[in-house]
C-alpha positions in Angstrom: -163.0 -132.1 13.0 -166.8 -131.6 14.1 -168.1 -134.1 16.3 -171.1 -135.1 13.2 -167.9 -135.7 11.4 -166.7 -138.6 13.7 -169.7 -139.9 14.1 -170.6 -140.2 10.3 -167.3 -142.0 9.7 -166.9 -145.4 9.3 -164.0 -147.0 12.0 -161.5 -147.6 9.6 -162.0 -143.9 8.5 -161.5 -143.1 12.0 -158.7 -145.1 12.9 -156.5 -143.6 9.4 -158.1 -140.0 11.0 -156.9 -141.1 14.5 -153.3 -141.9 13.2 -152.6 -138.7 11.4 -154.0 -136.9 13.7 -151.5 -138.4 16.3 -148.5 -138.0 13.9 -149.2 -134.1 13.6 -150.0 -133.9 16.9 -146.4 -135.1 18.1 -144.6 -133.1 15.3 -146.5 -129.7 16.7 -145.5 -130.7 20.1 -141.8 -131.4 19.0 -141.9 -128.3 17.0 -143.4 -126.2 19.9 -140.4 -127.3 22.1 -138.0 -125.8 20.0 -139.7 -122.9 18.9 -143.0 -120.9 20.1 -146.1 -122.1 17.6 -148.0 -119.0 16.2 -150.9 -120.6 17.9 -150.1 -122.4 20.7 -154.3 -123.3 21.4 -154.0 -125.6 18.6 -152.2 -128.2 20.4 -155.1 -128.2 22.7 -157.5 -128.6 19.9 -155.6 -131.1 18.1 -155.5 -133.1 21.5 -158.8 -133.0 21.8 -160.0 -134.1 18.5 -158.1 -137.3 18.9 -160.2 -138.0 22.1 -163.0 -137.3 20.6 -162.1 -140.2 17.9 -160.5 -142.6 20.3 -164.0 -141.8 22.7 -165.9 -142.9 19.7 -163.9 -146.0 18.8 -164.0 -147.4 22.4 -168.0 -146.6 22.3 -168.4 -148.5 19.2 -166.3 -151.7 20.4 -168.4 -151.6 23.6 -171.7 -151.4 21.4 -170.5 -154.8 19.6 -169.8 -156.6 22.5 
């Protein structure tokens, strides 16, 4: 997910993103344990898309108060 992407969305887009995001996150991790992924950087970029949404939720909260 692009950066434009998160910032176009609306927060309760962002927050549905940010939990299925999580959710596949943990189940690549869990499956990684077991067995190698075919593409072990994805984990990383998973991880670092739901920062980028949970960066943008925290900046909006902040703007509002």
């Amino acid at each position: 997910m692009k950066q434009t992407e998160i910032i176009e969305a609306s927060v309760e887009e962002l927050n549905e993103k940010l939990a299925a995001f999580q959710k596949s996150y943990e189940s690549a991790r869990a499956t990684h344990a077991l067995s190698p992924l075919e593409n072990p950087l994805s984990l990383r970029k998973q991880r670092r898309t739901i920062a980028r949404i949970k960066t943008e939720l925290t900046k909006r909260t902040l703007e509002q108060a």
